[in-house]
N, C-alpha and C positions, 0 to 999 in steps of 0.2 A: 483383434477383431477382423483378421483376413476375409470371414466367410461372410459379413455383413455386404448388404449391396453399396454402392456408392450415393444412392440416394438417400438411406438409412443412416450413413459415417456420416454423411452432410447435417443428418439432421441432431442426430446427437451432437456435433460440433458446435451447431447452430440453440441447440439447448444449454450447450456450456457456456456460451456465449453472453445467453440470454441471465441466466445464475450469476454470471461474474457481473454481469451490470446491475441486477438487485442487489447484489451484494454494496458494490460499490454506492448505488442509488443509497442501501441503509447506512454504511457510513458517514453521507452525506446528511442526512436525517438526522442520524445521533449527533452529529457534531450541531447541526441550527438548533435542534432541542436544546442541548445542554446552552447553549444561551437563551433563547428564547422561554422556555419554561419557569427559569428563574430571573428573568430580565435584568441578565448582566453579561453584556456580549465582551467579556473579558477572555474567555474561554475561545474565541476566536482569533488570535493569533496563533495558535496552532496550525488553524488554516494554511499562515505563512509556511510554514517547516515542509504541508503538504506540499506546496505549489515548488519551494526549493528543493525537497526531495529528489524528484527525477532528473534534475539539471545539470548534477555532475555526470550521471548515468549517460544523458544526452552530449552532452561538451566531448566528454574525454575518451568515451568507449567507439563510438559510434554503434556500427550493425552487427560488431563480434562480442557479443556481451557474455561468451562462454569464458571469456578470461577472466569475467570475475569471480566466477567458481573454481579457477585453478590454485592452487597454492604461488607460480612462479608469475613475473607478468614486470615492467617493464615500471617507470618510475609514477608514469601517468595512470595506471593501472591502481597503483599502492595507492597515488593522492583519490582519483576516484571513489576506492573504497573508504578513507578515511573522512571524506565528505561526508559520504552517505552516512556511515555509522554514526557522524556527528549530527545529520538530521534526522537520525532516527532517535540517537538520543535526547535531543533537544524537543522531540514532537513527545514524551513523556515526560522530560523534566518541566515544560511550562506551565501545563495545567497542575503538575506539583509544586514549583515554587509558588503559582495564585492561591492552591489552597493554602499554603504555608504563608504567606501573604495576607490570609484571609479575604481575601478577595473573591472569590468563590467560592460555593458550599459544599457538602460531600455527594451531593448528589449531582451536581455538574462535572463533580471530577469524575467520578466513576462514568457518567456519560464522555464525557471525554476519552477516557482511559481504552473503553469499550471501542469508540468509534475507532481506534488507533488497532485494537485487534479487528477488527473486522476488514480494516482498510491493507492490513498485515497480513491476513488470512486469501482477501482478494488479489495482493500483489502474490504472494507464492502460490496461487490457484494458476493465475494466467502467467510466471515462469514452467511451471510446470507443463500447464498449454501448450507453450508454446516451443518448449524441450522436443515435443513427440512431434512427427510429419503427420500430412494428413491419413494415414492408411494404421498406424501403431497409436491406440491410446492410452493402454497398457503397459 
């Protein structure tokens, strides 16, 4: 998008901006539904996995977060990724063990489930973001 003006790149930027925080806002929606709907806020511990999610990401990586898409990377690198993978697995396994559980019904999990792709969908929108400089969105 070379030929675009600077004030136009600003504003499409400021448009993706504004998308990745609905997005994230619906997330946050699906997940207070799926308890409140059915008045069983069991389904929020999941919350937790979100809030530990970023945290190894933050600790171990700091501001060169391209090492985690390399294949090669250093010992703090491996444990960062197996964190992560473990809070990612853990934020689908709980609202599955609740339905298994019985503890929640199938339509809190599917809301749950949901809220998990969208909040997965917003996290690789803005890696993606934030991959390109401001002048290449393409």
């Amino acid at each position: 998008m070379a030929g675009l003006s600077r004030s136009l790149s600003t504003c499409l930027h400021s448009g993706q901006l504004a998308l990745l925080a609905i997005l994230v806002s619906g997330g946050i929606v699906l997940q207070i539904l799926a308890c409140a709907l059915y008045n069983n806020w069991w389904p929020m511990l999941t919350a937790l996995m979100y809030v530990i999610l970023p945290m190894p990401l933050l600790f171990f990586t700091g501001s060169n977060s391209s090492s985690l898409m390399s294949n090669e990377g250093n010992g703090w690198v491996n444990f960062t990724k197996f964190l992560t993978g473990a809070s990612v697995i853990g934020s689908i396994a709980i609202p599955s063990i609740l339905k298994h559980a019985n503890l929640i019904g199938w339509g809190a999990l599917a809301m749950e489930l949901s809220s998990f792709v969208v909040f997965g969908v917003a996290i690789l929108w803005f890696l993606q973001m934030s991959n390109h400089d401001d002048y290449s969105y393409f």
